[in-house]
C-alpha positions in Angstrom: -5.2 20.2 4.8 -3.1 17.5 2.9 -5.5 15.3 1.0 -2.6 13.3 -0.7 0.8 12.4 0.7 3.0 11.1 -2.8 6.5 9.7 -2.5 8.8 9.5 -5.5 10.5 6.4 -5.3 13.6 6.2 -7.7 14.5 2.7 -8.6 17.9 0.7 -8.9 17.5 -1.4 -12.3 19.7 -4.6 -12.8 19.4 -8.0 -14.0 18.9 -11.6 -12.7 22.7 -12.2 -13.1 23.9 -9.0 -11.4 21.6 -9.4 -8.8 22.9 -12.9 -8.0 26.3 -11.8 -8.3 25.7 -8.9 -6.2 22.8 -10.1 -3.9 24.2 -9.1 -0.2 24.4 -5.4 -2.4 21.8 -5.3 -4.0 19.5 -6.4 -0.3 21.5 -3.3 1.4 20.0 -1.0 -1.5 16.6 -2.5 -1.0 16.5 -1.1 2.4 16.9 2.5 1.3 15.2 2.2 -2.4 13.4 -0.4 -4.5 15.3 -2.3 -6.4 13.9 -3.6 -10.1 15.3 -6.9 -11.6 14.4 -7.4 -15.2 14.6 -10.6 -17.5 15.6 -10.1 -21.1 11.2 -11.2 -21.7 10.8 -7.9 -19.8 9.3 -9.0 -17.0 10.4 -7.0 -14.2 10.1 -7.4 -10.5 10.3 -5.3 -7.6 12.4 -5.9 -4.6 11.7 -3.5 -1.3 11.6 -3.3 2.6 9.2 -5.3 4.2 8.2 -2.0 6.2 7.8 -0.1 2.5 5.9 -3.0 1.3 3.3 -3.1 4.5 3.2 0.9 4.7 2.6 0.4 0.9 -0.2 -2.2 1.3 -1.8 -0.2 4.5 -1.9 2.8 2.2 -3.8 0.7 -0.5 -6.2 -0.5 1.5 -7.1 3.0 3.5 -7.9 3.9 0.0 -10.0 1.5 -0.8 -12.4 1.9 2.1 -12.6 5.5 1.5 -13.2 5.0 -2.3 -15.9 2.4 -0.9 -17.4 5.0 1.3 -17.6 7.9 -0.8 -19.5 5.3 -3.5 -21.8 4.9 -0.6 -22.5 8.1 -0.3 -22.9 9.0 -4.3 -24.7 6.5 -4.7 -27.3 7.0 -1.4 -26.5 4.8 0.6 -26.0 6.4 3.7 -28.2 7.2 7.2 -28.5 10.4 9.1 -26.4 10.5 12.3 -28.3 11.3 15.5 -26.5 12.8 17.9 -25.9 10.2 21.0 -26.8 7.0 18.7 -24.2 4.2 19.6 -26.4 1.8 17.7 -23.5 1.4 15.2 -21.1 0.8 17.5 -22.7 -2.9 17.6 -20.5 -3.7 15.1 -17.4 -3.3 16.9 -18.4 -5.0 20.0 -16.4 -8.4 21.0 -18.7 -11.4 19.9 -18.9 -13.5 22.8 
C-alpha cells in the first residue's frame, strides 16, 4: 500500500537577466525541471510545466479533502453507512 507518492524535483537557479538573455533556454528546461529566477531582494520565483503545475495543484487539493475528511471523523462528525442507502447520492444528482 503506497500512502505517499514524493517526487524530488531539482531546480535550475538563474537570475532575471540570464533568464532574459536566455529565455527560449531557459522555457525548454522548464519542461523537464522547474526553473527558479531570483532577484538580488531574494525573492525567487518558480517557473514549471503547465501539466506539473495542474498535477501539482490536483495533488494539493486531494489532500485537502482528505485532511477535511479525516477532521470529520476525529472530530465526530460522521454517520453510519447502511448497506443499500443511496440517500447521499442526492448530492451528486444533476439539479434540474
Amino acid at each position: 500500500m503506497v500512502l505517499f507518492k514524493y517526487e524530488v524535483l531539482l531546480m535550475q537557479n538563474t537570475n532575471p537577466k540570464a533568464f532574459r538573455a536566455e529565455l527560449k533556454d531557459y522555457l525548454d528546461l522548464a519542461a523537464k525541471e522547474p526553473v527558479r529566477i531570483q532577484r538580488r531582494s531574494g525573492e525567487s520565483y518558480i517557473l514549471i510545466n503547465e501539466e506539473k503545475f495542474n498535477a501539482l495543484q490536483s495533488e494539493i487539493l486531494s489532500l485537502q479533502r482528505r485532511l477535511l475528511g479525516m477532521s470529520d471523523a476525529v472530530s465526530g462528525n460522521v454517520s453510519e453507512y447502511k448497506i443499500g442507502d443511496r440517500s447521499r447520492l442526492n448530492r451528486l444528482k444533476k439539479r434540474a
